[in-house]
C-alpha positions in Angstrom: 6.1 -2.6 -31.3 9.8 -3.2 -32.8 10.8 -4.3 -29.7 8.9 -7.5 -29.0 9.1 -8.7 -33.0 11.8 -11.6 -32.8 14.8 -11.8 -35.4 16.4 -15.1 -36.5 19.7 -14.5 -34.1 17.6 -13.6 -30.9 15.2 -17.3 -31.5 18.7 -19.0 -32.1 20.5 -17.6 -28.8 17.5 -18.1 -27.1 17.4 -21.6 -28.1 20.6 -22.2 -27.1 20.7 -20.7 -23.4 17.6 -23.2 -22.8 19.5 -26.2 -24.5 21.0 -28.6 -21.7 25.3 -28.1 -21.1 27.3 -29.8 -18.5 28.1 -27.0 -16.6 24.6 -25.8 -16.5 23.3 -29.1 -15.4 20.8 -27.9 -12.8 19.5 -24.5 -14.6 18.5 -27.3 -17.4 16.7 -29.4 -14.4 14.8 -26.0 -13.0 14.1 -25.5 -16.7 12.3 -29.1 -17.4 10.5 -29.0 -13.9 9.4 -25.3 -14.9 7.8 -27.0 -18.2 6.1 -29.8 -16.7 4.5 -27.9 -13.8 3.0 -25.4 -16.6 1.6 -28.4 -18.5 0.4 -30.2 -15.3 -1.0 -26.7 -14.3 -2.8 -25.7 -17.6 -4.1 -29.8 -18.4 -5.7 -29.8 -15.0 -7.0 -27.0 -15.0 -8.8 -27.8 -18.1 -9.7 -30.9 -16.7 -11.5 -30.1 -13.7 -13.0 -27.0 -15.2 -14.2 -28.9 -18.1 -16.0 -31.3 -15.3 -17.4 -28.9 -13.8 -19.2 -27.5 -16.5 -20.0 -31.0 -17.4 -21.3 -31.6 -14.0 -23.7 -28.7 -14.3 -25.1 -29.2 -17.9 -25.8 -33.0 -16.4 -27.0 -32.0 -13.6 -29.7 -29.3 -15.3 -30.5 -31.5 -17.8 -31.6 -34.3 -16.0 -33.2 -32.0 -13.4 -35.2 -30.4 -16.4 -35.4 -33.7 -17.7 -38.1 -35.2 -14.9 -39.5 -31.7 -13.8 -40.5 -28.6 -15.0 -39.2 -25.2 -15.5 -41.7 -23.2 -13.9 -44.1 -25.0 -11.3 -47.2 -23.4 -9.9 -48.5 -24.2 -6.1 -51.0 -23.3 -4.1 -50.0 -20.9 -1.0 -49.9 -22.1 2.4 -49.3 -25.7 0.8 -53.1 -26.4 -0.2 -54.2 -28.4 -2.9 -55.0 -26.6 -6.7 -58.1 -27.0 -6.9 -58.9 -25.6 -10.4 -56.3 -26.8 -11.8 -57.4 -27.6 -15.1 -59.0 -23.8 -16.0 -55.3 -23.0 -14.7 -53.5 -25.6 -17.4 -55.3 -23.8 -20.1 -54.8 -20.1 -19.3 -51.0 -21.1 -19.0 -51.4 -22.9 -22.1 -51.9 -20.1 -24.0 -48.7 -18.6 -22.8 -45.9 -17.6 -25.6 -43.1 -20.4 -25.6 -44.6 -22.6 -23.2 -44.7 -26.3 -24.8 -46.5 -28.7 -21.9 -48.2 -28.2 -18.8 -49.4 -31.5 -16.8 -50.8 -31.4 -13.1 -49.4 -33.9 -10.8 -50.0 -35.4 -7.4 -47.1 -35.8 -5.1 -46.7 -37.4 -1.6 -44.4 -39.5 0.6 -44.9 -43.3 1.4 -43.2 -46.1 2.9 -42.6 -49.0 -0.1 -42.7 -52.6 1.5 -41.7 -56.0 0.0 -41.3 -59.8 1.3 -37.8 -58.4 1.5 -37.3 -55.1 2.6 -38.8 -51.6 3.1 -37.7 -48.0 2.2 -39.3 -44.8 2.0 -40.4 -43.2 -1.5 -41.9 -40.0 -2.8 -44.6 -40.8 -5.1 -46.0 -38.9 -8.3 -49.3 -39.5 -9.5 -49.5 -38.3 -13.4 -51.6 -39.0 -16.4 -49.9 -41.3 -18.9 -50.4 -38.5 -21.6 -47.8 -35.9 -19.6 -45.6 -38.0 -19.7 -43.8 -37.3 -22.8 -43.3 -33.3 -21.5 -40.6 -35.3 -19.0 -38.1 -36.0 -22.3 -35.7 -37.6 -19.8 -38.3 -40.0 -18.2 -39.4 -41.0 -21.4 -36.5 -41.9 -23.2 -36.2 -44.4 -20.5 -39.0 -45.9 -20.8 -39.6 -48.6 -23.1 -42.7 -49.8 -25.0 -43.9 -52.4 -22.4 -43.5 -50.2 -19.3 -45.3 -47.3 -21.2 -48.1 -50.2 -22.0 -48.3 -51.1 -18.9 -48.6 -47.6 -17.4 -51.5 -46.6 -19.5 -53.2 -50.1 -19.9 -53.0 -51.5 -16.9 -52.5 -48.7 -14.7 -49.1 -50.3 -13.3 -46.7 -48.3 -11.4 -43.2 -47.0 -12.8 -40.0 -47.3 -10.5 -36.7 -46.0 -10.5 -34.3 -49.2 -11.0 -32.0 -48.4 -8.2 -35.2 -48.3 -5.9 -36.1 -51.4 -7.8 -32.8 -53.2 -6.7 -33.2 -52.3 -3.0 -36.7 -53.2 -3.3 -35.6 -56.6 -5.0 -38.3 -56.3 -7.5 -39.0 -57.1 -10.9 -41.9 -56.4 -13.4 -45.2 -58.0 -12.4 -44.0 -57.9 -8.7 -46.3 -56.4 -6.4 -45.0 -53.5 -4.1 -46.9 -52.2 -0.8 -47.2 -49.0 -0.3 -48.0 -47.1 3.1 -49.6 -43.7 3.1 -49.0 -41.1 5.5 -52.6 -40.5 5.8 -55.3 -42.3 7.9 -59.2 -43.8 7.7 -61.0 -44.1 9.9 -62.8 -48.2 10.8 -64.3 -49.7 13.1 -61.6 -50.2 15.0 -60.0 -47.3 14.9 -57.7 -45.0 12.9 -55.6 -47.6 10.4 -52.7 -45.7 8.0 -54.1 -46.1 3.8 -52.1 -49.1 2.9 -52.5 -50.3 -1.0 -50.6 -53.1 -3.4 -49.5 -52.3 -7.0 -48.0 -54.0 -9.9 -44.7 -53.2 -10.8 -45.4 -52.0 -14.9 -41.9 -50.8 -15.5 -38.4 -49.1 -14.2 -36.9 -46.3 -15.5 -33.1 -45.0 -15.0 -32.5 -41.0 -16.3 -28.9 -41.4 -14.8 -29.4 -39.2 -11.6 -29.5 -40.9 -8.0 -31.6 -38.6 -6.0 -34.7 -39.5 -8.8 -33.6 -43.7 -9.7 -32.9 -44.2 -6.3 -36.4 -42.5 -4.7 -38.8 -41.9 -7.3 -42.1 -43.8 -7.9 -44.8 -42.4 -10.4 -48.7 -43.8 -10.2 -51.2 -43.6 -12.7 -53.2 -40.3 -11.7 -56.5 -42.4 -10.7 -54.6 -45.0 -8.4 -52.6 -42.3 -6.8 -56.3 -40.0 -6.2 -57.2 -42.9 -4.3 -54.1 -43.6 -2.7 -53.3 -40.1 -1.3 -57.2 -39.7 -0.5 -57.7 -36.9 -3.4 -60.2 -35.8 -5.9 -60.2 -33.1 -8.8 -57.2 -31.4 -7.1 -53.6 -31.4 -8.2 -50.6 -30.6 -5.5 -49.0 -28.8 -8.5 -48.5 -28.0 -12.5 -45.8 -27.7 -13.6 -44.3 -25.9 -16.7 -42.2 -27.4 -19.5 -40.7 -24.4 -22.0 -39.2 -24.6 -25.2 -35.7 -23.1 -24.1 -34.7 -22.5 -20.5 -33.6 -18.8 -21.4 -37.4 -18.1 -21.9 -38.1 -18.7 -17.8 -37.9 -15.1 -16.5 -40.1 -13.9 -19.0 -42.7 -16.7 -18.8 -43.0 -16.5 -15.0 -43.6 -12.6 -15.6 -46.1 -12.8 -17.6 -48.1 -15.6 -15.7 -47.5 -13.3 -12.5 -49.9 -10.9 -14.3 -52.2 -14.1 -15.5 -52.7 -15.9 -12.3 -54.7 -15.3 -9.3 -52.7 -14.4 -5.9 -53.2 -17.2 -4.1 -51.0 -18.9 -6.3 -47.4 -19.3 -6.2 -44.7 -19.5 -9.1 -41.5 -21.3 -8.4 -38.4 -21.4 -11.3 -36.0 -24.2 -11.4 -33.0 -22.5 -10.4 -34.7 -21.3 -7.1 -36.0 -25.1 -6.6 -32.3 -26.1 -6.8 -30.6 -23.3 -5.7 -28.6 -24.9 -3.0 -26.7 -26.9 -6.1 -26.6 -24.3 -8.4 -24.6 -22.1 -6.2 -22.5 -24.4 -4.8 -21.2 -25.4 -8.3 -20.2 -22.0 -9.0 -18.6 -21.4 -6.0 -16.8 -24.5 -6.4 -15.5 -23.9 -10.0 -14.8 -20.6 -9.0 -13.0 -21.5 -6.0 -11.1 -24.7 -8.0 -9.9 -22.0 -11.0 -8.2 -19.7 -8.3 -6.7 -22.9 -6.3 -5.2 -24.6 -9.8 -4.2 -21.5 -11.4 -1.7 -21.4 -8.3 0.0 -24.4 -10.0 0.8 -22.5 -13.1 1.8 -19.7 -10.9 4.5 -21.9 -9.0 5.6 -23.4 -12.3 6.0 -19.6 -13.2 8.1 -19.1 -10.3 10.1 -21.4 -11.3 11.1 -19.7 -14.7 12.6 -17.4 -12.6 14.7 -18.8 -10.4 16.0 -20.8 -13.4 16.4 -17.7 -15.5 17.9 -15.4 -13.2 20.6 -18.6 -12.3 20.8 -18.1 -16.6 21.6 -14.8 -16.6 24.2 -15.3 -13.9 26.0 -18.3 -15.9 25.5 -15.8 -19.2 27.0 -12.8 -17.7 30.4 -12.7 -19.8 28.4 -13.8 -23.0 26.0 -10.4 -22.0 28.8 -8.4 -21.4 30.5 -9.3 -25.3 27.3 -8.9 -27.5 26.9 -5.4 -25.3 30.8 -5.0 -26.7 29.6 -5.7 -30.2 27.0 -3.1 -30.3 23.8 -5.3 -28.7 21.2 -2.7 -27.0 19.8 -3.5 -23.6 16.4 -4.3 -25.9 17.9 -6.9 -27.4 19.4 -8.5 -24.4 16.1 -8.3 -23.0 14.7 -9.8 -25.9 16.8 -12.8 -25.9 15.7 -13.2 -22.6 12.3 -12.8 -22.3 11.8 -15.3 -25.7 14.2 -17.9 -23.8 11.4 -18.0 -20.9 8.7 -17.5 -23.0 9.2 -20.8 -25.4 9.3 -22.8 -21.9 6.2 -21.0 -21.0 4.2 -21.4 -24.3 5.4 -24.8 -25.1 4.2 -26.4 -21.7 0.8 -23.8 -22.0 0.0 -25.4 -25.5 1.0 -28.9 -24.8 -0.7 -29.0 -21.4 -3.4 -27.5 -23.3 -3.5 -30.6 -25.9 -3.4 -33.0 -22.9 -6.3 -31.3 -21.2 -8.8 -31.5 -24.1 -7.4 -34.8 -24.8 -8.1 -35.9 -21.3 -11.2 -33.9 -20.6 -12.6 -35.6 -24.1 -12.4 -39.2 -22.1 -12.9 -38.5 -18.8 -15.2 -41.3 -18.6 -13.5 -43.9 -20.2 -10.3 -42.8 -18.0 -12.6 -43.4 -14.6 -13.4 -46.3 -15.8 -10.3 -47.8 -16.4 -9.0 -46.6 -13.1 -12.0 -47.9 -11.3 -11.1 -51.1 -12.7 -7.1 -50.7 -12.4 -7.9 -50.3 -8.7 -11.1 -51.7 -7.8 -12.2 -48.5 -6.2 -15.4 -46.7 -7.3 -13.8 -42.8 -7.8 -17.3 -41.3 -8.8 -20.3 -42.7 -6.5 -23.5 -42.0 -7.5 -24.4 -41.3 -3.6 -22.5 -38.7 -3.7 -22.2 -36.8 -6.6 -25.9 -37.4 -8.3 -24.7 -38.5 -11.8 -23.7 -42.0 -12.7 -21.1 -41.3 -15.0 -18.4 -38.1 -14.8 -19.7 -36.1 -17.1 -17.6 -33.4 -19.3 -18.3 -29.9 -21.2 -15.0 -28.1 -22.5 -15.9 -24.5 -23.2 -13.2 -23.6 -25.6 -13.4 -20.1 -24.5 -12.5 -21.0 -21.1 -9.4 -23.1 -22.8 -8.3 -20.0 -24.2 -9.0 -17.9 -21.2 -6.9 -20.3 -19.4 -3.9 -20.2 -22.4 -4.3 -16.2 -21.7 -3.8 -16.5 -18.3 -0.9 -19.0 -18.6 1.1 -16.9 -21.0 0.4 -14.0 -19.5 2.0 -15.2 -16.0 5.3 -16.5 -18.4 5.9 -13.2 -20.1 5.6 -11.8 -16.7 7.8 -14.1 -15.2 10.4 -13.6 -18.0 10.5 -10.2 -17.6 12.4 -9.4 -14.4 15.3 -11.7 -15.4 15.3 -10.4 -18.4 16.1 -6.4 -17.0 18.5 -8.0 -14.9 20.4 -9.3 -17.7 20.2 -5.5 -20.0 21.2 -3.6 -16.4 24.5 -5.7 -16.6 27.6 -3.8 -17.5 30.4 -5.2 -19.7 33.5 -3.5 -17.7 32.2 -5.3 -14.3 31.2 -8.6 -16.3 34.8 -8.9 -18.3 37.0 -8.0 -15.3 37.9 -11.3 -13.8 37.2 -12.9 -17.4 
């Protein structure tokens, strides 16, 4: 353990050797280029993973925001047609907070000035606050005008394509058919716009219509059924063992689906991604490692008469390879901890940053289209800082180390000859 404790001449020769001299001009240069690429190395990969784990809490939030954890359908796609005996044998289930029915179908929404298709929700104005999301975007007039006057609620980015605003009529066009005297006519009806609401994820603001549960029985040609219930818990680390037990509750015919198996396709292509972005930016750090040594083994070259007289004066190959290793490790740990500070710093206003370049450039760098979210969200997981730290010190030391034997195996006869 002696060996790697640092005395006050070893930090001062170190400190020395990594000081900038004329003569060792460009081992300086490979030195500061060594530093910055460990801080640009460590701060981004702060950043991105920080992103990405904001990206995912976003993500699951506003999911579990709008829908529920657990969601019960009937097999082969029929309607539940007991559904209320069904919300109250769930209710009684341990950590289980809401349960609402709801209606669901597709239609085409048409307007003096344009037309889009739309997935429709019919749901009872007392469910909801289970959707915590949805209803803190709601404000007192919509929510009036849902349960009063039975208008319907849209997304606002549907509303803008729509060109609609509240007291607006919309027409919607069911998939389904009556049958008249003339034929078989498509279930066309008009509604009052009551309300928008905007929980910050495209797929839902841009799509998302819900209809008071009477207006959408007529509309989708139902009655005392439900196309589903779903299942709000108090913490979504309870899900496994709320779906077990209502496995053993329910009758077969029903079907139990979790949110992470709804939205499975994104759940796993987030972790491959962050997995697959740690490995590609940890290269970075490992190149700046690289680095260290090239410049350190051009060190110990330049040093080799200075080796050779302290091994004169009684220095033991530990020390020389003391010196050594601490002269890499203080470029190592310096750009670790200050790419480090950078990264938090960074990763703290990611937001605020994309917003300023957006502007800078007039270029939108995180579309909604694409990504879900309307803002770039950000979670730093200080134990993936450190992890990252770890790893970037780790690689230094490393690094360090085979220059650092070079320098010990050199002898002070062949060193001093030509000197």
């Amino acid at each position: 353990m002696e060996y790697f404790i640092f005395n006050e001449t070893e930090k001062i020769i170190a400190i020395r050797y990594i000081k900038s001299r004329r003569v060792e001009g460009f081992i300086s240069i490979s030195a500061w280029f060594s530093l910055i690429g460990i801080i640009l190395g460590v701060a981004t990969l702060i950043v991105v993973m920080s992103v990405m784990n904001g990206f995912r809490t976003e993500l699951v939030d506003r999911i579990l925001g709008i829908n529920g954890h657990l969601i019960i359908y009937k097999k082969n796609g029929l309607s539940i047609e007991n559904y209320n005996r069904i919300v109250k044998q769930v209710s009684d289930t341990e950590n289980v907070i809401a349960v609402t029915p709801h209606l669901e179908g597709q239609a085409l929404a048409n307007t003096k000035y344009t037309a889009s298709g739309v997935i429709i929700r019919g749901t009872k104005w007392s469910d909801l606050p289970a959707k915590k999301l949805l209803w803190k975007s709601l404000d007192k007039t919509t929510i009036d005008n849902f349960k009063i006057k039975q208008n319907i609620i849209l997304g606002y980015r549907l509303a803008q394509r729509l060109n609609v605003s509240v007291g607006d009529y919309i027409s919607l066009i069911s998939p389904n058919v009556m049958q008249t005297a003339i034929g078989v006519l498509p279930i066309r009806q008009n509604f009052r716009v009551g309300g928008f609401f905007d929980i910050g994820m495209y797929e839902y603001d841009n799509n998302f219509i819900f209809i008071p549960w009477e207006k959408a029985e007529n509309f989708l040609s139902t009655k005392q059924v439900a196309h589903g219930i779903e299942i709000f818990l108090e913490n979504p680390k309870f899900t496994q063992s709320v779906y077990s037990d209502l496995n053993t509750k329910l009758d077969n015919d029903l079907i139990i689906i979790d949110w992470k198996k709804r939205n499975s396709s994104f759940m796993n292509a987030l972790e491959v991604e962050k997995n697959v972005m740690f490995v590609i930016l940890t290269l970075i750090i490992l190149v700046a490692t690289f680095n260290i040594i090239s410049s350190m083994i051009m060190l110990v070259q330049t040093k080799k008469s200075d080796i050779a007289l302290m091994r004169t004066m009684g220095a033991s190959k530990y020390l020389i390879i003391r010196i050594f290793i601490l002269t890499g490790s203080i470029i190592g740990i310096l750009g670790t901890f200050i790419g480090a500070l950078i990264g938090i710093v960074v990763s703290t206003n990611i937001e605020t940053i994309r917003g300023y370049i957006s502007f800078l450039f007039g270029q939108e760098l995180f579309s909604p289209e694409v990504y879900f979210l309307s803002t770039l969200p950000s979670n730093i997981n200080f134990n993936e800082v450190l992890v990252v730290i770890f790893l970037s010190i780790i690689l230094t030391l490393l690094a360090s180390t085979f220059p650092a034997w070079k320098a010990s195996k050199i002898s002070p006869a062949e060193a001093l000859r030509y000197e």
